[in-house]
C-alpha positions as CSV (number, residue, x, y, z in Angstrom):
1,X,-79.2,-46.6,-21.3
2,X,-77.2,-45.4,-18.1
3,X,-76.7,-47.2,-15.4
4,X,-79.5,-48.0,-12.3
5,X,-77.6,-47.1,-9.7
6,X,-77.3,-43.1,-8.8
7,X,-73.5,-43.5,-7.7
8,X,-71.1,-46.0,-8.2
9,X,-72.3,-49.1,-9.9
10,X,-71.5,-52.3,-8.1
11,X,-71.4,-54.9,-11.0
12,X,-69.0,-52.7,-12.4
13,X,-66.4,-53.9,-10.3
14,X,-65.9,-57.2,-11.7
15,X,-65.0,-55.1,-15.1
16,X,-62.5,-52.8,-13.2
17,X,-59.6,-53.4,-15.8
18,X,-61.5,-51.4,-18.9
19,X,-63.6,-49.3,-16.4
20,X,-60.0,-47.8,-14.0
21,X,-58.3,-47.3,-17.6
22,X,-61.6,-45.3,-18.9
23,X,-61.8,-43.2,-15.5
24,X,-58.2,-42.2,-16.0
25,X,-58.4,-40.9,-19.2
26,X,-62.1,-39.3,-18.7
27,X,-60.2,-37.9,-15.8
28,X,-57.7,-36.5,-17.4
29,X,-59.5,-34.8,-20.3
30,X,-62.3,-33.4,-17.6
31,X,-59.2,-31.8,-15.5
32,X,-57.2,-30.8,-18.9
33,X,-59.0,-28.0,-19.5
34,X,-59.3,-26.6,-16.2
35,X,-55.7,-26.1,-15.1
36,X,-53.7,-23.1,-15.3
37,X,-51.7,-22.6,-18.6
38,X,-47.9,-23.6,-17.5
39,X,-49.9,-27.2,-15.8
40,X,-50.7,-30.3,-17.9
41,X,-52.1,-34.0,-16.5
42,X,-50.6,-36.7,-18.2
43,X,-51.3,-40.7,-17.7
44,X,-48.2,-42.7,-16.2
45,X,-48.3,-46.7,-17.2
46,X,-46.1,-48.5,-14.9
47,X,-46.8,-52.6,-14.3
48,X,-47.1,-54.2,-10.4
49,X,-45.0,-57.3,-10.2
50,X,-44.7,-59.6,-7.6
51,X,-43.0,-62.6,-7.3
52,X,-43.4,-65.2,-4.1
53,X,-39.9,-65.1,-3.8
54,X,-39.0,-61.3,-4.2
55,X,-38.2,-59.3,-1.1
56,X,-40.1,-56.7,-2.4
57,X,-42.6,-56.2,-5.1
58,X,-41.6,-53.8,-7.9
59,X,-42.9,-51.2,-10.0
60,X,-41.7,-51.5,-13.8
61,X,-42.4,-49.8,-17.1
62,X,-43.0,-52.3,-20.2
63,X,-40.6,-51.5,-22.6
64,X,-42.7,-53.8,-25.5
65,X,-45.8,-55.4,-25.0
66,X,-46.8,-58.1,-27.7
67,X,-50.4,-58.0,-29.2
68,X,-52.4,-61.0,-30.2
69,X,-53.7,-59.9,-33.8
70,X,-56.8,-62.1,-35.5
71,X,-56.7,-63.4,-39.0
72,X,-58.8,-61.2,-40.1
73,X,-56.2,-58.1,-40.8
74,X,-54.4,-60.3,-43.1
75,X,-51.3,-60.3,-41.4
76,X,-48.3,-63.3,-43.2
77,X,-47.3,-65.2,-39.6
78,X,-43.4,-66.4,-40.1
79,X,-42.4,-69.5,-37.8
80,X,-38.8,-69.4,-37.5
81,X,-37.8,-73.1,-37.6
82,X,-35.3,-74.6,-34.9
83,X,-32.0,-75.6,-35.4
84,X,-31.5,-79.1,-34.9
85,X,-30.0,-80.0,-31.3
86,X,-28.5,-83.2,-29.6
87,X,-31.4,-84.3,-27.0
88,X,-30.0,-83.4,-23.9
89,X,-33.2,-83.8,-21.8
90,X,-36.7,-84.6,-22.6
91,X,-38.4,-83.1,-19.1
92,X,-38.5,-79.6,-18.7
93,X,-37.7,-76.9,-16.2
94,X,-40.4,-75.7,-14.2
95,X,-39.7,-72.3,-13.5
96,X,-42.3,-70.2,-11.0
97,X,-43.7,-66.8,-12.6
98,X,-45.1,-63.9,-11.3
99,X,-48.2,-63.7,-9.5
100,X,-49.6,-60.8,-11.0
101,X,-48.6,-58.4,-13.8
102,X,-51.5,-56.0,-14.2
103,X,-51.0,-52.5,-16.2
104,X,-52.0,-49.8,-13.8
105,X,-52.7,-45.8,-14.5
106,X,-52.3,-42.9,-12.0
107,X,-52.7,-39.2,-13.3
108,X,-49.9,-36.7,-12.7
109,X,-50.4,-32.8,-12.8
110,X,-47.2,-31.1,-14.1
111,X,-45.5,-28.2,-13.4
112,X,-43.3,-27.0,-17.1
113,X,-42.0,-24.3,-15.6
114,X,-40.3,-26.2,-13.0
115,X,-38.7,-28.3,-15.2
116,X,-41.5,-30.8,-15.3
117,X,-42.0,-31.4,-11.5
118,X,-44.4,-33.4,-10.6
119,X,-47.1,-31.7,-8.1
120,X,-50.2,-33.8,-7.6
121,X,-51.0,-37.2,-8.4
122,X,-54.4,-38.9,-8.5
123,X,-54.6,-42.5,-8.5
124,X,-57.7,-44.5,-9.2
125,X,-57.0,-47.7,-7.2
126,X,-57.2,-51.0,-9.0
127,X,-57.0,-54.7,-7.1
128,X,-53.7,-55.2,-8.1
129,X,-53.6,-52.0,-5.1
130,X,-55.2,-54.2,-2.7
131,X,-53.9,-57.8,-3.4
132,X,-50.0,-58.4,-4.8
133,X,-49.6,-54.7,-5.3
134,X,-50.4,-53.5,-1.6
135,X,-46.9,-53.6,-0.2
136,X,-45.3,-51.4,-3.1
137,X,-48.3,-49.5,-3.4
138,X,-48.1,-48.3,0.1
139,X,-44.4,-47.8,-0.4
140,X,-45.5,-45.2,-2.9
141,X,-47.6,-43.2,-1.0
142,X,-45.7,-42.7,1.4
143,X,-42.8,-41.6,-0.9
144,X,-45.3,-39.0,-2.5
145,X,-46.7,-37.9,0.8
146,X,-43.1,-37.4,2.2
147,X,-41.9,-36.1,-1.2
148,X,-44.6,-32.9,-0.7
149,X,-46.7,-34.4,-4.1
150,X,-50.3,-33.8,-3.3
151,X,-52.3,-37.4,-3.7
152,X,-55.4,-38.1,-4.4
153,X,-56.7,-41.7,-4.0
154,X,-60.3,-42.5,-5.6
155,X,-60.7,-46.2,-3.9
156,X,-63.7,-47.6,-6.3
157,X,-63.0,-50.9,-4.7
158,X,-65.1,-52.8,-2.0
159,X,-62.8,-55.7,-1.6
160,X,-59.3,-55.6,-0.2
161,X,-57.6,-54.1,2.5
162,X,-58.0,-50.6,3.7
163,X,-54.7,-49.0,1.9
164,X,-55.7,-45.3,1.5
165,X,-53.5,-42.8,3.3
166,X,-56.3,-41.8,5.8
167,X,-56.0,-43.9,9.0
168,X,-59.3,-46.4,9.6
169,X,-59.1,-45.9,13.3
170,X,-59.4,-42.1,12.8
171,X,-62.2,-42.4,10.3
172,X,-65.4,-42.0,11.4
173,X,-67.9,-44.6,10.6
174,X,-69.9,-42.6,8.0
175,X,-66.9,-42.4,6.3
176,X,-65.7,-45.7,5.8
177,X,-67.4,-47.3,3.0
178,X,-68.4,-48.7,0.9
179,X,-66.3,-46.5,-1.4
180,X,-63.5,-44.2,-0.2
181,X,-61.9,-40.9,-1.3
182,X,-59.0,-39.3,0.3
183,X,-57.4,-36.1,-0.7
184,X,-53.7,-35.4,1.1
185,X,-52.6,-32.0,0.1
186,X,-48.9,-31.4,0.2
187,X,-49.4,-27.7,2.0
188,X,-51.9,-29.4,4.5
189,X,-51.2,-29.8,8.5
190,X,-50.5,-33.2,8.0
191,X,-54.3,-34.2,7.4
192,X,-56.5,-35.9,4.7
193,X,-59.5,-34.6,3.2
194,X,-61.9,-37.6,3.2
195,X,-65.1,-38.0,0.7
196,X,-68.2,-40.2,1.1
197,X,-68.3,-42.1,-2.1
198,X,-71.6,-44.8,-2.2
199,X,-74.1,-46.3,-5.3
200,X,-77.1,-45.1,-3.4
201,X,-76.5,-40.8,-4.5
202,X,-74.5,-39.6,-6.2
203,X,-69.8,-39.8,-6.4
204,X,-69.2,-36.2,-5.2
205,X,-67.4,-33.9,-6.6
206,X,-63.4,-33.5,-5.4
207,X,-60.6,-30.7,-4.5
208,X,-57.7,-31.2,-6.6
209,X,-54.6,-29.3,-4.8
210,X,-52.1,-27.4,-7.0
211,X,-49.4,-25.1,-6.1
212,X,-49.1,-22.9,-2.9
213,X,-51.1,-19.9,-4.8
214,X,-53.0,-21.7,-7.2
215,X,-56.7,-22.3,-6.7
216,X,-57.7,-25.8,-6.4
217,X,-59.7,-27.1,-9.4
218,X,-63.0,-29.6,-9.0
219,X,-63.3,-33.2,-10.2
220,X,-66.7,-34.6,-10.8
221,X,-66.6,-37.9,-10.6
222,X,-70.0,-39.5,-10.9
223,X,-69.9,-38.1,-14.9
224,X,-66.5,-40.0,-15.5
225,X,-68.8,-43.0,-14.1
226,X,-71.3,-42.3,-16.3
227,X,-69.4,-42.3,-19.3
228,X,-67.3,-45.6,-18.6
229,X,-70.6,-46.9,-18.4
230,X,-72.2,-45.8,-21.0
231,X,-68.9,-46.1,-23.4
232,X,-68.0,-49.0,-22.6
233,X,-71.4,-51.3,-23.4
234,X,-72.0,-52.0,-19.9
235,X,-76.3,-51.6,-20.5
236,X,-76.0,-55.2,-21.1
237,X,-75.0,-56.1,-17.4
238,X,-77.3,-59.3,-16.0
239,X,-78.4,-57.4,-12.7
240,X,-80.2,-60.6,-11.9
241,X,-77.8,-62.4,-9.6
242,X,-75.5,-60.4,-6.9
243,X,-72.9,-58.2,-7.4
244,X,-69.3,-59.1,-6.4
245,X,-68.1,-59.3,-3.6
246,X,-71.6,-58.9,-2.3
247,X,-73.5,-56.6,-0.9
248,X,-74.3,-56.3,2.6
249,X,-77.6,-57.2,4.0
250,X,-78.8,-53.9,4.1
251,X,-77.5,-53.1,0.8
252,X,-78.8,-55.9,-0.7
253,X,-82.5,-55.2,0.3
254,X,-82.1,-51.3,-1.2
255,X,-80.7,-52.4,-4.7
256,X,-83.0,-55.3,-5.0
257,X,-85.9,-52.6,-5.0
258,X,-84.3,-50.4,-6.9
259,X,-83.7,-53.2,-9.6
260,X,-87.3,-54.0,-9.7
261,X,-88.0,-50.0,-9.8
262,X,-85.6,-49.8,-13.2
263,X,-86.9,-53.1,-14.4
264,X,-83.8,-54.8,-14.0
265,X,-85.3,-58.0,-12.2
């Protein structure tokens, strides 16, 4: 059963972990076959880490990730025993982690025949983006915007702070929520390309930017939405109390009559 919203879907928000790692790839194999021949999109995992006490937040690659495993694969568990020490001190030492270490995705379009060079990267933004992550994320874009990558930032988000490239005071207020796109072509007069995204119609369809020469090729988002939703189980959402962060007042009034419509309350 898809979902009752025509665009983005609101509740999905508070699943944005499975849901940003499902756009990505949908993404990817939607764009995949629409590139020229010497171009291929791969997925880069990097992990946001902040610590309270860092200068600066940084942007690692896990090298091994351990996975909890049930019982049920009848997998032997070895406990390596302890050698025996003198008791030095019974209390012990409290040491602060990090606040946040969330896996994030971005897509990168890449050039073989120029030895692998990166030329356009789309990022679906996560919260990590807009929380812990926001100071090295914005580091990042404007590495890649000064570096001549084209960027595309798909900002599926309502909460958090406005972070895409596209200034807010130049952004017209039709423009400004309560979903954002922003396409920054590395050719381009210094300017963004700036998409309405919403859950009443809808996710449009985008420009991806290639090479000087190349024609840009289309990304339709709303069917990546579509799928996530309808792969990942998500007919079973309780539509009966508020999505979150809440809607506005407005907002709230239209979906509560379109919930009634699609018999959702």
């Amino acid at each position: 059963m898809p979902s009752p919203f025509p665009g983005m879907d609101p509740y999905l928000e508070v699943h944005w972990g499975d849901v940003h790692t499902r756009l990505t790839t949908y993404a990817s194999d939607q764009l995949a076959g629409k590139l020229p021949r010497d171009l291929v999109v791969r997925i880069q995992e990097y992990v946001n880490v902040e610590i309270e006490a860092a200068a600066e937040p940084r942007l690692i690659g896990p090298d091994v990730r351990v996975i909890e495993r049930t019982a049920d694969f009848g997998v032997s568990t070895a406990v390596a025993e302890l050698p025996a020490v003198a008791a030095i001190d019974a209390d012990p030492l409290i040491v602060p982690l990090p606040q946040e270490e969330p896996i994030l995705h971005e897509i990168q379009i890449i050039d073989r025949r120029a030895g692998n060079r990166v030329i356009t990267v789309i990022e679906f933004l996560s919260v990590a983006n807009h929380r812990s992550g926001q100071s090295a994320y914005l580091q990042k874009q404007r590495q890649l915007i000064e570096g001549g990558v084209n960027l595309v930032e798909i900002d599926l988000i309502r909460g958090g702070a406005w972070i895409i490239a596209a200034p807010f005071e130049s952004v017209r207020e039709s423009h400004r929520g309560p979903y954002r796109i922003c396409v920054v072509p590395s050719q381009g007069l210094r300017q963004a390309e700036l998409y309405r995204a919403s859950y009443r119609f809808p996710l449009p369809e985008i420009r991806i930017p290639l090479r000087r020469g190349d024609l840009a090729v289309r990304l339709e988002l709303q069917p990546l939405v579509e799928q996530a939703y309808r792969n990942g189980g998500y007919d079973d959402i309780d539509y009966q109390g508020e999505p979150v962060p809440p809607l506005s007042a407005e907002d709230q009034t239209w979906a509560e009559e379109l919930l009634r419509n699609a018999g959702k309350r």
